[in-house]
N, C-alpha and C positions, 0 to 999 in steps of 0.2 A: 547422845544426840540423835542415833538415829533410831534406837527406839522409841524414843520422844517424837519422832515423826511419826512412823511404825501408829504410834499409839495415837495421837492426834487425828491422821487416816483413818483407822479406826473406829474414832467417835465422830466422823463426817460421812462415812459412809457404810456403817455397819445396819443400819436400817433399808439402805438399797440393794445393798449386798451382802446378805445375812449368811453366815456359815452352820446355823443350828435352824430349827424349828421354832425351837425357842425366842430365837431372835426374828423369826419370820413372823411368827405371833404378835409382840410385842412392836416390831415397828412402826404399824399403823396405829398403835395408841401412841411413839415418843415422836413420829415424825409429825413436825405442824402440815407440812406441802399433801402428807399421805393419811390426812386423818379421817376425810369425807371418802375413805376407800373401809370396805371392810376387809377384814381379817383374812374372808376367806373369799373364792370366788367359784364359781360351779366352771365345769368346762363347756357351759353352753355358752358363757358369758366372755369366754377368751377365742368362743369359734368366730374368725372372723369371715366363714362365709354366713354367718348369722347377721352379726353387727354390721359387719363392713364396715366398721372403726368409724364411720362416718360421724357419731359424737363427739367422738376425740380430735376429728380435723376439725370440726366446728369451732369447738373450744381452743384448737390451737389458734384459727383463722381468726380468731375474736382477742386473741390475746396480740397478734400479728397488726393488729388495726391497732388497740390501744398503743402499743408501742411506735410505729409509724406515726399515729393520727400524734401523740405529744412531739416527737421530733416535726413534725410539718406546722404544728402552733405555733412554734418558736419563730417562722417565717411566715404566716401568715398574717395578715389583718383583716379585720371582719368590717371596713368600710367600702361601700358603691364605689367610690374613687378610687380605691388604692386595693382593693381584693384579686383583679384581672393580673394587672402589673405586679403584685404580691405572687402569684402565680408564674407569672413569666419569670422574675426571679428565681426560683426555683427551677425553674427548667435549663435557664440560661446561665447564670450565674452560681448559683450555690452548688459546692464540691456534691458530688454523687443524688443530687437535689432531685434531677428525672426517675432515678432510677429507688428512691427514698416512693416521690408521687408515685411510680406504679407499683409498688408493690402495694402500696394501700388501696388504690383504685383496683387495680386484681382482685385481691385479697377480698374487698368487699361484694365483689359479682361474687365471687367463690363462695362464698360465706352464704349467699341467699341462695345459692344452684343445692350446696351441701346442705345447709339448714331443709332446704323443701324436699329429698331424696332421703335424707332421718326420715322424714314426716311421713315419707311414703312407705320405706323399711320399715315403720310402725305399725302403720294400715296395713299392709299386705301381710304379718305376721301375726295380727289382729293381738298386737303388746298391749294396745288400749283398753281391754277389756278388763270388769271387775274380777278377780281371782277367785278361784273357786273357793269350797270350805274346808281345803288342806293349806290355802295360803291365808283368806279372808283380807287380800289385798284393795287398794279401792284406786286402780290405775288410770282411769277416766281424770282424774283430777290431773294429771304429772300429762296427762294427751292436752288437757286444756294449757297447761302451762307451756306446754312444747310449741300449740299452735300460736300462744301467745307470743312467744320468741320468736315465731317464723316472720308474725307481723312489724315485730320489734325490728328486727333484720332488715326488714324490707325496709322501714323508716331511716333506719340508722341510713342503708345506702341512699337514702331517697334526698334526705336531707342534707348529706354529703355534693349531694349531685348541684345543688346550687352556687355551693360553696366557690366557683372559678368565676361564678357571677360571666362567664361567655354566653355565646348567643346557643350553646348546646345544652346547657344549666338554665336560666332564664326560662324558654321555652317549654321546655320537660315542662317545669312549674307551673308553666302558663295552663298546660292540658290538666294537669293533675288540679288547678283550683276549678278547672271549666268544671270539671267531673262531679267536685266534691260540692258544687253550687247548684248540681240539679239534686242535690237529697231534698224531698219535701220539708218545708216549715221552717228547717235549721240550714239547711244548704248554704243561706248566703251570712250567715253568721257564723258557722263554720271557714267560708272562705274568707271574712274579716279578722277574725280570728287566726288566721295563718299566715293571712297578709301583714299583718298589723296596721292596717286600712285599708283603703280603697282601689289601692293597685301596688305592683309589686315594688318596693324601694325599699330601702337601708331598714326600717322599721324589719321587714321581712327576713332581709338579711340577718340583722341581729339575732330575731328569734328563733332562726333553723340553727344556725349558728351554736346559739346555746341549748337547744334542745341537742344539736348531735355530738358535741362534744361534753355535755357535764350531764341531758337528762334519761338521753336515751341509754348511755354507756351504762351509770351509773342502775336505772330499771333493768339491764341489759345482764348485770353481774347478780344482784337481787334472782333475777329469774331462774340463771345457772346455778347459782349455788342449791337454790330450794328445790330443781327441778331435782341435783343431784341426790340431796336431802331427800327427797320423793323415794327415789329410786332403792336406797335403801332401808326406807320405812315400810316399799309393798315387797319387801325383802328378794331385790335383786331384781335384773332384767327378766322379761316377760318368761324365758322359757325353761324358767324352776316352776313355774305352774306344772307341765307335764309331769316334770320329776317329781313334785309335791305329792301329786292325786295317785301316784304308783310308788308310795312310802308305806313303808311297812311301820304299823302303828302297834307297838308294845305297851301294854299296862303294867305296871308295878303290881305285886298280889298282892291284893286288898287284905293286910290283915290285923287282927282285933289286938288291941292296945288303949292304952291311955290318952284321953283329949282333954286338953284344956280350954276350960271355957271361962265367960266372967264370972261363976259362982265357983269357979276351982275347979279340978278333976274329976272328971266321972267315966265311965267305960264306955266307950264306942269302936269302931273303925276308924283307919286312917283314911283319908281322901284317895281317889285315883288317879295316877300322874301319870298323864300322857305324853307320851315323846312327838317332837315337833319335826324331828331329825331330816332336812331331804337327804334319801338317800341318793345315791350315785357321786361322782368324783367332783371332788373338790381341791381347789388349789389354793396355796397362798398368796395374795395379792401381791406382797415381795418378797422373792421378787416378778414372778412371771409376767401379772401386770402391769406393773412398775417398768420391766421391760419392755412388753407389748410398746408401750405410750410412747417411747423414746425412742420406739421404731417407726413408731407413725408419724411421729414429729419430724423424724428425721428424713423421712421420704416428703412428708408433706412441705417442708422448706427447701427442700431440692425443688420440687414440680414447682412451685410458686415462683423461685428467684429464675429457674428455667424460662418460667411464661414471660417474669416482667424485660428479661433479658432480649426475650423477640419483641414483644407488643409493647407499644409504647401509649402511656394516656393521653387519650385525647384533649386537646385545646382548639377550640376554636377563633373565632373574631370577637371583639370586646360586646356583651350585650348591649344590644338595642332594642328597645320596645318600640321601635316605627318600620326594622325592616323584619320583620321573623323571616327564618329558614322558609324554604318550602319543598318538600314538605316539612313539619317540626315535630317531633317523637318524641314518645315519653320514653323512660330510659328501658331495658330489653325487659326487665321483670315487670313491668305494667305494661307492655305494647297491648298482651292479649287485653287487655280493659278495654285498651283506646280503639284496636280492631274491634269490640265489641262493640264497644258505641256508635262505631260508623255505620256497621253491619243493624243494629235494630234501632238506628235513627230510620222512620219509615213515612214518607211524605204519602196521605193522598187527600188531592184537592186542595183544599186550606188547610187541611186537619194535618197535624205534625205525631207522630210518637217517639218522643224524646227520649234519644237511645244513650245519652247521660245518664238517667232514673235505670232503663232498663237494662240496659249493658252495665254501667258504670257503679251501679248500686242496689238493685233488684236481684241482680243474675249474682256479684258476689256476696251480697248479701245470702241468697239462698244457702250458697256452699258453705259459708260461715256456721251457718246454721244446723246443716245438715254435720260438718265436722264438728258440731258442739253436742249436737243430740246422740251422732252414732254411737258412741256404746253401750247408751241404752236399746238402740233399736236392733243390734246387732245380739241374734239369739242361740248364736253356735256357742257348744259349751267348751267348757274348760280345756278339753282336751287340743282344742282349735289356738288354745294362746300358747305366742311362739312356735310357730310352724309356718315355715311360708308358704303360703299358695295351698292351705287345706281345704281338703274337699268339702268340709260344710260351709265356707266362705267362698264359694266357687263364682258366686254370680256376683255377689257386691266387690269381690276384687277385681274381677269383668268389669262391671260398673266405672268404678276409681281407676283402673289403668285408662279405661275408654274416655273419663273425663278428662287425666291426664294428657293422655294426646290430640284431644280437642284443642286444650290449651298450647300445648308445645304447636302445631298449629297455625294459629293463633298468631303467635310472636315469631312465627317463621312469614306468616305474610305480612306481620305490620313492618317488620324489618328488613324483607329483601323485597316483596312484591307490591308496595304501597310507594308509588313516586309521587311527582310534583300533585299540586291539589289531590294530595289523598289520591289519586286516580289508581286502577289497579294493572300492573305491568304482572307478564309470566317472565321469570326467571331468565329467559334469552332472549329480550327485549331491549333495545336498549331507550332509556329518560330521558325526554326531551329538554333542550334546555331551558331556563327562565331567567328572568331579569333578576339582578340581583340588587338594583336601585328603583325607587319608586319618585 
């Protein structure tokens, strides 16, 4: 019997915990959970002052939401009447219910603070860049996909954020359609479109609803997988480039033999076969990796149940659309927008400059733009990919931190130093008060 357990053990976790080479090898082709890992992994890719594992929390934080956000379905309802009170339930009534809501509401600021700090640990190591002709990688595309998930992120929390139907949820929304109604031509068909008519009700409700639970999720895993899928097609993270181009390249001697062709054998040479080998160390994904992960998970669910244990999610008073907040914010990852729009809303005379268009869609638009175009325009070579803070990238990373802390910024004054009517308050000031009936 017990080597019948012995052996059972075994075949459950001989692929985790491999005792040969042999079986270090072969675990990522028999294991299903360890198959999008390869075989083997360089030791740049286990440096975690490289990564900063910050993929891996991502991915756990996104798996942290799916599993919260189904446990929190089961108690919620997505009706105008019954969605606020569906919520108070939860807080009030159902066993460990507050404490179920913050980890998801954590979990999902976490998720957009980590996803956009990936984003920048890319940039700043310039991973985005096409591979040289020792790798012949095309990483621009996997930076596209990456930026694509960051916006993904942002929605998923975005459309969450409605979700308690309070007057803190409500209004978020109310700015985000102001914003999305000054884009020229399509602006206010985009905000019917989100509405599901002409002002915010149950139609609205419904459809964030469904997009954050079945479209976003669902596009959400799509993206992880193929990003991951990416990742080992430009063969590995960015900084086997280096080791690639300082690979010592062997030929086979070329020598004279028999070739077969469609009219049968005749004498030629054999072809020259070149080795693709990166040199330097290499490890085996399990277990080292495989480890790695289960350290980072294991840290990262310690710090998240830590957080939700202090900070509790907020709830406000049941929405109403006749008294809004005052002031009313969008949630902390769009403040800098809505600072923006206040800031190049610019009155003179009659004349308006609608800092919706400029702030709200001109100015993210730009950046958009410019992170879709950069690794074309970025001319540092190869030996620039994966290296932080390399000297031929010295100025556009100047640049990207500078624009980075514009924005951090940004969402430091729309969220501590913007009081009643938007008015602007210094930090030791104190808000005067307002009516909170009309």
């Amino acid at each position: 019997m017990i080597e019948k357990l012995r052996k059972l053990k075994k075949q459950l976790t001989w692929t985790y915990v491999p005792e040969t080479e042999r079986e270090a090898s072969d675990a990522v082709v028999r294991n299903f959970t360890l198959h999008w890992f390869p075989s083997k992994v360089t030791s740049k890719s286990l440096s975690f002052l490289y990564t900063l594992e910050l993929g891996t929390i991502s991915i756990f934080l996104f798996a942290i939401l799916l599993i919260t956000g189904v446990l929190l379905m089961f108690m919620y309802v997505p009706s105008v009447g019954q969605a606020y009170w569906g919520v108070k339930d939860i807080e009030y009534v159902v066993s460990f219910g507050p404490f179920i809501r913050g980890i998801h509401r954590i979990a999902a600021s976490l998720m957009v603070a980590v996803v956009f700090l990936h984003m920048m640990r890319v940039f700043l190591t310039g991973a985005y860049k096409k591979g040289g002709k020792a790798i012949g990688s095309f990483r621009p595309l996997n930076w596209w996909i990456g930026l694509t998930l960051l916006l993904v992120t942002m929605l998923l929390s975005y459309t969450g954020y409605l979700l308690p139907w309070d007057q803190l949820a409500v209004w978020a929304v109310t700015i985000g359609m102001n914003i999305a109604k000054s884009a020229p031509f399509i602006g206010e068909k985009i905000a019917f479109l989100l509405r599901g008519g002409t002002i915010i009700d149950q139609n609205t409700l419904l459809r964030w609803y469904v997009a954050h639970v079945v479209l976003l999720p669902l596009f959400g895993v799509i993206l992880i997988v193929w990003h991951m899928w990416r990742i080992r097609k430009d063969g590995g993270l960015g900084g086997v480039e280096s080791l690639a181009e300082e690979r010592i390249v062997k030929d086979k001697i070329v020598q004279k033999g028999k070739t077969y062709s469609l009219m049968g054998i005749v004498t030629g040479v054999t072809p020259a076969i070149v080795s693709h080998n990166v040199q330097g160390d290499t490890y085996f994904s399990s277990p080292q990796l495989t480890r790695r992960i289960l350290i980072v998970f294991t840290i990262s669910a310690a710090v998240l149940l830590g957080i939700a244990f202090i900070y509790k999610a907020p709830l406000e008073a049941p929405a109403s659309m006749v008294i809004p907040p005052n002031p009313a914010k969008a949630p902390w990852y769009f403040l800098w927008l809505q600072e923006l729009v206040a800031d190049t809303t610019i009155r003179i005379g009659s004349f308006t400059i609608s800092g919706g268009f400029v702030g709200g869609i001109l100015v993210p638009g730009v950046l958009i733009l410019a992170a879709v175009l950069w690794p074309f325009l970025d001319k540092s070579g190869p030996e620039a990919i994966g290296v932080w803070f390399h000297k031929n990238r010295r100025l556009q990373n100047t640049v990207f931190i500078l624009t980075v802390l514009v924005i951090i910024a940004l969402i430091f004054v729309g969220s501590d130093m913007r009081g009643p009517y938007w008015k602007l308050y210094m930090p030791w000031q104190t808000w005067p008060k307002t009516p909170t009936k009309f």
